[in-house]
PAZA-876586 format. One record per atom (N, C-alpha, C, O): atom name; x, y, z; residue in three letters; residue number from 1. Coordinates in Angstrom, 1 decimal. Last residue first. Example, Ala and Ser with C-alpha at 12.3 -4.5 7.8 and 13.67 -1.06 7.14 Angstrom:
// residues 2
+------+--------+--------+--------+------+-----+
! atom !      x !      y !      z ! type ! seq !
+------+--------+--------+--------+------+-----+
!    N !   12.8 !   -2.2 !    7.1 !  SER !   2 !
!   CA !   13.7 !   -1.1 !    7.1 !  SER !   2 !
!    C !   12.9 !    0.0 !    7.9 !  SER !   2 !
!    O !   13.4 !    1.1 !    8.0 !  SER !   2 !
!    N !   13.2 !   -5.7 !    7.8 !  ALA !   1 !
!   CA !   12.3 !   -4.5 !    7.8 !  ALA !   1 !
!    C !   13.2 !   -3.3 !    7.8 !  ALA !   1 !
!    O !   14.2 !   -3.3 !    8.5 !  ALA !   1 !
+------+--------+--------+--------+------+-----+
// end
This chain:
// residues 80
+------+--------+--------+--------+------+-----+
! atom !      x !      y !      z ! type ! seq !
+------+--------+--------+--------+------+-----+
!    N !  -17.1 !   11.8 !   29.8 !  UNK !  80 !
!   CA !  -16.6 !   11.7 !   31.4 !  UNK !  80 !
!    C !  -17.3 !   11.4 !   32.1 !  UNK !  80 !
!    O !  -16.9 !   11.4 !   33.3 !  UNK !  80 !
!    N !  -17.6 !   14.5 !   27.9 !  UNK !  79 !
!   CA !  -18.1 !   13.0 !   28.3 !  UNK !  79 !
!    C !  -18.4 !   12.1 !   29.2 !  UNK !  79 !
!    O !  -19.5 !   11.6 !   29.5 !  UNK !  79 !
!    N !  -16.0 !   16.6 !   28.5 !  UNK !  78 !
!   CA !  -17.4 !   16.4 !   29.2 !  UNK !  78 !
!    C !  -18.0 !   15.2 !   29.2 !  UNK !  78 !
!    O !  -18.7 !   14.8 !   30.1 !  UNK !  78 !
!    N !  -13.5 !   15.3 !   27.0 !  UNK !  77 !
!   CA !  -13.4 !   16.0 !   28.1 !  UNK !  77 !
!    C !  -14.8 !   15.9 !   28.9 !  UNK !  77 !
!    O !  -14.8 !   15.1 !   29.9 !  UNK !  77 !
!    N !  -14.7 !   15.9 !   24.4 !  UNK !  76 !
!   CA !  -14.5 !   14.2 !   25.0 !  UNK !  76 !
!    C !  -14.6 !   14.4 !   26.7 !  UNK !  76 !
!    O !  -15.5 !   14.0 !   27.4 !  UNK !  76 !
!    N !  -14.6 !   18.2 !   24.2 !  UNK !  75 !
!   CA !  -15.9 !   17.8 !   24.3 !  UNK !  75 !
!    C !  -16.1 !   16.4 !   24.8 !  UNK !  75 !
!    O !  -17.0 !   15.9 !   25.4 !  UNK !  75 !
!    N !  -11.6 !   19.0 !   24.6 !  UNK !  74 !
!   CA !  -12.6 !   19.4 !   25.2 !  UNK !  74 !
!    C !  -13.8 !   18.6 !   25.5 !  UNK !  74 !
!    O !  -14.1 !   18.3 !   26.6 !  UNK !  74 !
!    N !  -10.9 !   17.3 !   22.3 !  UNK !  73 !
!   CA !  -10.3 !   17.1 !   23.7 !  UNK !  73 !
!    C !  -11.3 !   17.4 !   25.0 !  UNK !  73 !
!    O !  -11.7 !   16.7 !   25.9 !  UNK !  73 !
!    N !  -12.0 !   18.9 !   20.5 !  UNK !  72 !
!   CA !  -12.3 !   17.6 !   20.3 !  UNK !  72 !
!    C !  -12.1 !   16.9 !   22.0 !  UNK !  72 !
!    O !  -13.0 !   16.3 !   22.6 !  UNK !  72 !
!    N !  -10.0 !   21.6 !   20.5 !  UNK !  71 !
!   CA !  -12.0 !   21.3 !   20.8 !  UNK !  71 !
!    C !  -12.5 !   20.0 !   21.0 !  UNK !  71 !
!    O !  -13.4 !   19.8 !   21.8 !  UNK !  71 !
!    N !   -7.4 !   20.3 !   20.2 !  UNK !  70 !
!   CA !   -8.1 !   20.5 !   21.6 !  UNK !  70 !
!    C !   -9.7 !   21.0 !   21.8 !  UNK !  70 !
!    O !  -10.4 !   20.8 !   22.8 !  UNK !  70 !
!    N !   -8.1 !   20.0 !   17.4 !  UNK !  69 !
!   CA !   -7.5 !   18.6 !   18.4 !  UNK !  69 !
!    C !   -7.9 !   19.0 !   20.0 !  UNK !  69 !
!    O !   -8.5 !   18.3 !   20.8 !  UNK !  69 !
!    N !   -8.8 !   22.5 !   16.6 !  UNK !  68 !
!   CA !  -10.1 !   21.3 !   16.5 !  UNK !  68 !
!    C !   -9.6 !   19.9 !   17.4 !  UNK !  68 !
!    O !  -10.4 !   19.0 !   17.9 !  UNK !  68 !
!    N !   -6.2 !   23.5 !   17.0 !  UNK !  67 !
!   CA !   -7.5 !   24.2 !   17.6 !  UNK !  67 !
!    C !   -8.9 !   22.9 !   17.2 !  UNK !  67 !
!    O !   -9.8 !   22.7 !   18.0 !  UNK !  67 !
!    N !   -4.2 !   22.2 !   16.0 !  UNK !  66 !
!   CA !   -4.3 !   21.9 !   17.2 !  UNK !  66 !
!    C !   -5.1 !   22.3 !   17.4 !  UNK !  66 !
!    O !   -5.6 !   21.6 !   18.3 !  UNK !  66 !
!    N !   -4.4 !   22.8 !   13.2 !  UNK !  65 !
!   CA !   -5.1 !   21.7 !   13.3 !  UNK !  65 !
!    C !   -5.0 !   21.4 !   14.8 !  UNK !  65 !
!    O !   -5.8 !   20.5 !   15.2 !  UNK !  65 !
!    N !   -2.4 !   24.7 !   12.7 !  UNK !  64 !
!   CA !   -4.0 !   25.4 !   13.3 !  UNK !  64 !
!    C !   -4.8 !   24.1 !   13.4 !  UNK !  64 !
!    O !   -6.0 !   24.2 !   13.8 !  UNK !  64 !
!    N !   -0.1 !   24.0 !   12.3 !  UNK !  63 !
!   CA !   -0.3 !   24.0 !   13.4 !  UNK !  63 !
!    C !   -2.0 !   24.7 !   14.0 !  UNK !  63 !
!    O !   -2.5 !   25.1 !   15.1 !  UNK !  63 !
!    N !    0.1 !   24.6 !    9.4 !  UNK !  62 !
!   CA !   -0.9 !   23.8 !    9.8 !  UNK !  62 !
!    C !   -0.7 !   23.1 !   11.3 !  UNK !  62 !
!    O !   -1.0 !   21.9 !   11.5 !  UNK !  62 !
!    N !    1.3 !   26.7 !    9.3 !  UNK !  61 !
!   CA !   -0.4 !   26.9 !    8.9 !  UNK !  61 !
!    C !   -0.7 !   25.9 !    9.5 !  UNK !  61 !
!    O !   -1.6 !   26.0 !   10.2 !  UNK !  61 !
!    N !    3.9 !   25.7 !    8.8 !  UNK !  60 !
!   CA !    3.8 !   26.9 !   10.2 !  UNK !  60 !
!    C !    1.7 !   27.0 !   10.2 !  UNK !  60 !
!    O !    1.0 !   27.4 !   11.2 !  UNK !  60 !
!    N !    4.1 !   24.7 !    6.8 !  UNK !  59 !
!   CA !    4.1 !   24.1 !    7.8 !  UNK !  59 !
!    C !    3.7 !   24.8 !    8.8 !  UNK !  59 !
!    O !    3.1 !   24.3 !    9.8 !  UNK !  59 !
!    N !    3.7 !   26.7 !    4.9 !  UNK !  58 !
!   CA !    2.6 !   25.8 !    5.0 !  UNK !  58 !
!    C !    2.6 !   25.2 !    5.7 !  UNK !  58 !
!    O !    1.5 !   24.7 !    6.0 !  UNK !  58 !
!    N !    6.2 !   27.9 !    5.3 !  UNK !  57 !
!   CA !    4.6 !   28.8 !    5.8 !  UNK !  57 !
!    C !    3.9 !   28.1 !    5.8 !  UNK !  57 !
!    O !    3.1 !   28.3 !    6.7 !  UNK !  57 !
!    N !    7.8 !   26.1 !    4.2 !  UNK !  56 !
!   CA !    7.7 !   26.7 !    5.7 !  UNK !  56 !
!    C !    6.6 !   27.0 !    6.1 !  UNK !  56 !
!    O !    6.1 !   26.5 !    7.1 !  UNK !  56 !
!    N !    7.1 !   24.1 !    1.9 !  UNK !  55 !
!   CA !    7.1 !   25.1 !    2.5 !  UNK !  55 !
!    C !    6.9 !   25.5 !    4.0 !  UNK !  55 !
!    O !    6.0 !   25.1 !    4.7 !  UNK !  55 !
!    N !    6.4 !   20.3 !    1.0 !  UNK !  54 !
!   CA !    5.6 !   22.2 !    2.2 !  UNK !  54 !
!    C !    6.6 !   23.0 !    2.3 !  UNK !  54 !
!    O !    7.4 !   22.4 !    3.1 !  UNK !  54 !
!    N !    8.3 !   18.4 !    0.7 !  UNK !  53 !
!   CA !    7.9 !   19.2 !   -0.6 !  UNK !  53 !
!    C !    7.1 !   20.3 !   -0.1 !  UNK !  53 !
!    O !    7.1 !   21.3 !   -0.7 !  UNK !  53 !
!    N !    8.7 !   17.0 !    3.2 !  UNK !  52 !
!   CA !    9.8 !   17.7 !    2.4 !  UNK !  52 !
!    C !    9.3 !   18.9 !    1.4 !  UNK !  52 !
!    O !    9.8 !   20.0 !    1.3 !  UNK !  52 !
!    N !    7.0 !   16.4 !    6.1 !  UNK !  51 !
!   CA !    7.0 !   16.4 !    4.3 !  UNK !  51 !
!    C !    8.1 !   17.6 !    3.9 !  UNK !  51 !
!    O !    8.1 !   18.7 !    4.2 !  UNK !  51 !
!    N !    6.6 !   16.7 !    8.5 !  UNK !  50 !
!   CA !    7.7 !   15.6 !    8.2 !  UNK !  50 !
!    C !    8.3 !   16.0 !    6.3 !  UNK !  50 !
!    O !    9.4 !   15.9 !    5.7 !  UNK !  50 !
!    N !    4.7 !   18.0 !    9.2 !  UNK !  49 !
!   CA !    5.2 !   18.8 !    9.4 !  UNK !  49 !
!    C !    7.0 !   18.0 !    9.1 !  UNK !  49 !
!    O !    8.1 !   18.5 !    9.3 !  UNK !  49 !
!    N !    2.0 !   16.1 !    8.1 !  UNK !  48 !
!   CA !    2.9 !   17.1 !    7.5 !  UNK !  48 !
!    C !    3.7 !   18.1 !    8.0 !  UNK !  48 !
!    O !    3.6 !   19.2 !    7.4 !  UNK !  48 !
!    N !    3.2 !   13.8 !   10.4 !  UNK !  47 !
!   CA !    3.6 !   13.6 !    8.3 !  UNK !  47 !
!    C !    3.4 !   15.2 !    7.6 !  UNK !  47 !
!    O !    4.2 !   15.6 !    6.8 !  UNK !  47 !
!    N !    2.1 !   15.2 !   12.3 !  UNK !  46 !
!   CA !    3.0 !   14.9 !   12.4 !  UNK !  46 !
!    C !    3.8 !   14.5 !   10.6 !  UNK !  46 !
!    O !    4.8 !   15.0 !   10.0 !  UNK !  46 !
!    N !   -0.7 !   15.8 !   11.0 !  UNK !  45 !
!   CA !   -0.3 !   17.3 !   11.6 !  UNK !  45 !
!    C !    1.3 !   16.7 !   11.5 !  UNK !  45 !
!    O !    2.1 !   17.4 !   10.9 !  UNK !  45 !
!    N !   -1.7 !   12.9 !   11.3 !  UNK !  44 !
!   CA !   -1.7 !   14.1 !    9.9 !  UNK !  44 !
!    C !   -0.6 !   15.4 !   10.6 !  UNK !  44 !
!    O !    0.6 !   15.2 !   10.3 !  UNK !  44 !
!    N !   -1.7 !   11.8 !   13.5 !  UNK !  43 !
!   CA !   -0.5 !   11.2 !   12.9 !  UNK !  43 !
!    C !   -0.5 !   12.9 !   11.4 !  UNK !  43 !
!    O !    0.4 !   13.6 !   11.0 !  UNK !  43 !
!    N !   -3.4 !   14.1 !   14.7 !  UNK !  42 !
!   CA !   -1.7 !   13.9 !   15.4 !  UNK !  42 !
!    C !   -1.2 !   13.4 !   14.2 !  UNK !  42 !
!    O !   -0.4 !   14.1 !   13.6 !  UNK !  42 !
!    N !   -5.6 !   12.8 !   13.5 !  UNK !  41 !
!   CA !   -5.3 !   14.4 !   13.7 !  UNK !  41 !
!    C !   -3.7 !   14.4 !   13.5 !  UNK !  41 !
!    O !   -3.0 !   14.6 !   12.5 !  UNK !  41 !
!    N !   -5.8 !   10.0 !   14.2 !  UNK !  40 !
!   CA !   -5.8 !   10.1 !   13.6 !  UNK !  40 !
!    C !   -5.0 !   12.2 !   12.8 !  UNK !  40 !
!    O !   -4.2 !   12.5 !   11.9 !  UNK !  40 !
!    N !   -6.4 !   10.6 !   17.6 !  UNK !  39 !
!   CA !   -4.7 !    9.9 !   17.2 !  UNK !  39 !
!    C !   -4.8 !   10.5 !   15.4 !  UNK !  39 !
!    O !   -4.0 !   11.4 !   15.1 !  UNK !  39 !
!    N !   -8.8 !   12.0 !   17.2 !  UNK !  38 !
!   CA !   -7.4 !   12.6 !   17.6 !  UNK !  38 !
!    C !   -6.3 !   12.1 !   17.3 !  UNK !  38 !
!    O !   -5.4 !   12.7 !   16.8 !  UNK !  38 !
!    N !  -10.3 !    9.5 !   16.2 !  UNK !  37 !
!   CA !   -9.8 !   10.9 !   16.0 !  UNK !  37 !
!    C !   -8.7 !   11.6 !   16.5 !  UNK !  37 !
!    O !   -7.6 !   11.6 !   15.9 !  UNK !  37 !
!    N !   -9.4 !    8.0 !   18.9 !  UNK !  36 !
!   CA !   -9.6 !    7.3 !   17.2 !  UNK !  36 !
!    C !   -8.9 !    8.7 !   16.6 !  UNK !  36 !
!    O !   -7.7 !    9.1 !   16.4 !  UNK !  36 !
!    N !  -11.5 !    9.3 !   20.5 !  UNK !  35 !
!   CA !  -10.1 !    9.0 !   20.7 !  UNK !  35 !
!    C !   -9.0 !    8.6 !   19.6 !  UNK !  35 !
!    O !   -7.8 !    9.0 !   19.6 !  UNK !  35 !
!    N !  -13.6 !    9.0 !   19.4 !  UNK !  34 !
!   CA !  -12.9 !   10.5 !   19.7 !  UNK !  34 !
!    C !  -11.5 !   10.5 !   19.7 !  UNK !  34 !
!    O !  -10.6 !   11.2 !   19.2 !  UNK !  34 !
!    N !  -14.2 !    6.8 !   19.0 !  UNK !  33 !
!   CA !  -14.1 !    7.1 !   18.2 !  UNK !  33 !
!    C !  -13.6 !    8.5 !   17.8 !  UNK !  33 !
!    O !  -13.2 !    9.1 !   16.8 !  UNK !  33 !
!    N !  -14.2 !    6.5 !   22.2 !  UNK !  32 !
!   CA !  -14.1 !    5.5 !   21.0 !  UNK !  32 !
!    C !  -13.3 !    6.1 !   20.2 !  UNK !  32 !
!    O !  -12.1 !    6.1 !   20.2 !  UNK !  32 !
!    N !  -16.6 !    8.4 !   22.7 !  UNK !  31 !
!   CA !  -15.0 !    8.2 !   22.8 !  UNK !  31 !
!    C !  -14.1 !    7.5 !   22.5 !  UNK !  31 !
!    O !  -12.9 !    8.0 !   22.6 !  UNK !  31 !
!    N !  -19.0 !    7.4 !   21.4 !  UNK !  30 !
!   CA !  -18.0 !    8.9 !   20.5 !  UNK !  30 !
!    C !  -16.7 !    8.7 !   21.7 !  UNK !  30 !
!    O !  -15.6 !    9.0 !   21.2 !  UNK !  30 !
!    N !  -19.1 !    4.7 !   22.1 !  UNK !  29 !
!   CA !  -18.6 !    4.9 !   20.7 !  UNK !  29 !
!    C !  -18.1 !    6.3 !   20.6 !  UNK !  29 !
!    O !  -17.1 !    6.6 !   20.0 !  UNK !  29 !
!    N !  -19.6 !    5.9 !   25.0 !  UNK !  28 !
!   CA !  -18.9 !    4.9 !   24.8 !  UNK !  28 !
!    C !  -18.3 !    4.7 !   23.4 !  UNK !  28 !
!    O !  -17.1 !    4.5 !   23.4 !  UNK !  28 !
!    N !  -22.1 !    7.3 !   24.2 !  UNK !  27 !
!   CA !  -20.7 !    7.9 !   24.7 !  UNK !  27 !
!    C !  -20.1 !    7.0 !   24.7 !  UNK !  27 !
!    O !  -19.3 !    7.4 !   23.9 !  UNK !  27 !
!    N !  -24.5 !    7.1 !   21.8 !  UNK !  26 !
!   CA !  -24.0 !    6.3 !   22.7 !  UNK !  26 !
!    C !  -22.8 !    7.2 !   23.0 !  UNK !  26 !
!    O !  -22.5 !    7.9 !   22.1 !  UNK !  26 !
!    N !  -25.4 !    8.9 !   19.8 !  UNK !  25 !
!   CA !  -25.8 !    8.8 !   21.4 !  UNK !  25 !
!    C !  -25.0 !    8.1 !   21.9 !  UNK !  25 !
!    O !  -24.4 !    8.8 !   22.8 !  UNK !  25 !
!    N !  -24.2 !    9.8 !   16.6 !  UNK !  24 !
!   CA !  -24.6 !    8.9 !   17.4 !  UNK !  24 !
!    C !  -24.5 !    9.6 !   19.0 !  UNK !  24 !
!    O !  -23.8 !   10.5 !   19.3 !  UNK !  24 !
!    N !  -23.3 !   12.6 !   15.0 !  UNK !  23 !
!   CA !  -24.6 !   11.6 !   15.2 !  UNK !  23 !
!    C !  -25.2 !   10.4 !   16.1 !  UNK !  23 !
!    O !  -26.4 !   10.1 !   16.3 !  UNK !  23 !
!    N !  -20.8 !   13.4 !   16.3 !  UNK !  22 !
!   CA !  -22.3 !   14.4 !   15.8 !  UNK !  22 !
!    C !  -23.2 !   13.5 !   15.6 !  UNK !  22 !
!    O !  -24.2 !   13.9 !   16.1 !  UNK !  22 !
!    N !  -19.3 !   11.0 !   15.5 !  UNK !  21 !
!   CA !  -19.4 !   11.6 !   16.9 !  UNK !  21 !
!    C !  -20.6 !   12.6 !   17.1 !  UNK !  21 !
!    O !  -21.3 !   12.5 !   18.1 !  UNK !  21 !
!    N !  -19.5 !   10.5 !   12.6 !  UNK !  20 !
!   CA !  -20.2 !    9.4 !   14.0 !  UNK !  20 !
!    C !  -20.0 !   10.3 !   15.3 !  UNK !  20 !
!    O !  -20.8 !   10.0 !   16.1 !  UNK !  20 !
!    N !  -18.1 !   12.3 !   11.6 !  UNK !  19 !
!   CA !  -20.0 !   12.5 !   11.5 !  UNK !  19 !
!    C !  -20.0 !   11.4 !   12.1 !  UNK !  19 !
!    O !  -21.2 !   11.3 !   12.4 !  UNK !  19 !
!    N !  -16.0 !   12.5 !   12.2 !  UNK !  18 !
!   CA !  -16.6 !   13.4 !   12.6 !  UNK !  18 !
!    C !  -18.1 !   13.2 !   12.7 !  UNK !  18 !
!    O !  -19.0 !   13.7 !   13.5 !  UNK !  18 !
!    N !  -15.2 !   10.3 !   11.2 !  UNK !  17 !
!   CA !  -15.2 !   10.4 !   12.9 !  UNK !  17 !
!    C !  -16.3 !   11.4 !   12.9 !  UNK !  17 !
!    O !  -17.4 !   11.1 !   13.4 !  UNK !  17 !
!    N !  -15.1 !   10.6 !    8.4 !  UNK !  16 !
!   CA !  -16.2 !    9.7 !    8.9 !  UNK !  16 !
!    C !  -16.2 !    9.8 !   10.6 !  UNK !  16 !
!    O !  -17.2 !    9.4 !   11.2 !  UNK !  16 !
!    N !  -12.7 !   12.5 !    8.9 !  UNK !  15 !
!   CA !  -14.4 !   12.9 !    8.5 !  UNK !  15 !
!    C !  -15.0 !   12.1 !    8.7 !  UNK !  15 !
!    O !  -16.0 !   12.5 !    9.3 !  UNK !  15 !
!    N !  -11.2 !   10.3 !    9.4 !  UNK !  14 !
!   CA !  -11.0 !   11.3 !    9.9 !  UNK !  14 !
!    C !  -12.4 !   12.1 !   10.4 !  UNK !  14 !
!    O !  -13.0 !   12.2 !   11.5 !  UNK !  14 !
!    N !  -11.0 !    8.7 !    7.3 !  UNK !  13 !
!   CA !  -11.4 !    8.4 !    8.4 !  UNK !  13 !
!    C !  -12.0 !    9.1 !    9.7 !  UNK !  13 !
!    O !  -12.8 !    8.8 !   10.5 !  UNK !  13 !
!    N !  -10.1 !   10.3 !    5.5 !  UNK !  12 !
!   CA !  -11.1 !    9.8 !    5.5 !  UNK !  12 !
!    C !  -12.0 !    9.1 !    6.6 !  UNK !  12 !
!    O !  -13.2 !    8.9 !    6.7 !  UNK !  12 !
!    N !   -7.5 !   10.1 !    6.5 !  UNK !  11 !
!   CA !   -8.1 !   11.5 !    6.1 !  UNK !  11 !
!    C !   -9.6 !   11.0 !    6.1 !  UNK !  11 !
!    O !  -10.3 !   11.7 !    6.8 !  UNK !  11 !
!    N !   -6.7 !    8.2 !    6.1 !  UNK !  10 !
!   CA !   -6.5 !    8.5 !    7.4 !  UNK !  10 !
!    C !   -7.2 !    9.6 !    7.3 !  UNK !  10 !
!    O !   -7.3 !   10.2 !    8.3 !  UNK !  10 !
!    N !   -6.0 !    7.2 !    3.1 !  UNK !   9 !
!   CA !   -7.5 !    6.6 !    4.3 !  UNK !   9 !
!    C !   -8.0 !    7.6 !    5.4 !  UNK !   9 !
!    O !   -9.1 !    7.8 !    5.7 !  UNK !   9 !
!    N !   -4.5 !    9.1 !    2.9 !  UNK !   8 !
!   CA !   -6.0 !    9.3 !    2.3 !  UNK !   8 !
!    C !   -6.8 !    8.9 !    3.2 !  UNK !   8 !
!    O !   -7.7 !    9.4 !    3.8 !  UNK !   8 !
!    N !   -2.6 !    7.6 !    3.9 !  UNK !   7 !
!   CA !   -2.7 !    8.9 !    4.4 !  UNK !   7 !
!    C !   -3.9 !    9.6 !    3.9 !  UNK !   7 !
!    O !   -4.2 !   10.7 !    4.4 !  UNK !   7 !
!    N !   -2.4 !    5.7 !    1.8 !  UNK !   6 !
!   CA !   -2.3 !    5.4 !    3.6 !  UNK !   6 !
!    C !   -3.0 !    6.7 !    4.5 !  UNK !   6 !
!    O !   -3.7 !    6.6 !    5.5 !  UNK !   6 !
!    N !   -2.0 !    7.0 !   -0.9 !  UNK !   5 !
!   CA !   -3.1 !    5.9 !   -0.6 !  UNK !   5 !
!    C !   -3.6 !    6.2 !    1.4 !  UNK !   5 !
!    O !   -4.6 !    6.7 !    1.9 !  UNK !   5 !
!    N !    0.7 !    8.0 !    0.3 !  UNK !   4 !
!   CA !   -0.2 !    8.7 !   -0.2 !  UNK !   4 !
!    C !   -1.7 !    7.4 !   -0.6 !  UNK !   4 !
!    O !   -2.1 !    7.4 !    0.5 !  UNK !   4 !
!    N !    2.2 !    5.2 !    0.9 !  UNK !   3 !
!   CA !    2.0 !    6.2 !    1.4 !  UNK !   3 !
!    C !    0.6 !    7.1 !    1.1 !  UNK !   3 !
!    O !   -0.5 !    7.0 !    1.7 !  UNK !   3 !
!    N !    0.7 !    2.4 !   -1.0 !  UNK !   2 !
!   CA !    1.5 !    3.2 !   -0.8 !  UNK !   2 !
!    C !    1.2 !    4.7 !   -0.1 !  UNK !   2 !
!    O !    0.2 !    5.3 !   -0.4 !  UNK !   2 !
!    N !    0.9 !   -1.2 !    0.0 !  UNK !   1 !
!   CA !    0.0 !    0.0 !    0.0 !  UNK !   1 !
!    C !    0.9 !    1.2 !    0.0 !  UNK !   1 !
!    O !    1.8 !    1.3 !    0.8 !  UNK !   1 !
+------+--------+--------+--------+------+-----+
// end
């Protein structure tokens, strides 16, 4: 399987979090699947701050993916 394929899934995955955590009741699956997310977030934010072919600036932009990693954190946070 090659990288770029790998890193799609994970993207996709990503957004499928999003809409099981907004749609389903059970709390046991949105932390689950919260948790899921976030690792998922981290591994993205980590490969692109790894990637050779970004630019600085584009690296320095996409430290804004911490603001949805810690809303996410947050709302898991009330789950509890």
């Amino acid at each position: 399987m090659s990288d770029s394929f790998k890193y799609n899934l994970i993207g996709l995955f990503v957004v499928g979090s999003m809409v099981v955590i907004y749609t389903v009741d059970n709390r046991t699956i949105k932390l689950i699947v919260g948790i899921s997310m976030i690792i998922g977030l981290i591994i993205s934010l980590i490969q692109t701050q790894r990637s050779i072919e970004l630019s600085d600036s584009q690296k320095r932009l996409s430290w804004i993916i911490l603001v949805p990693i810690l809303s996410l954190i947050g709302y898991l946070y009330t789950l509890i």
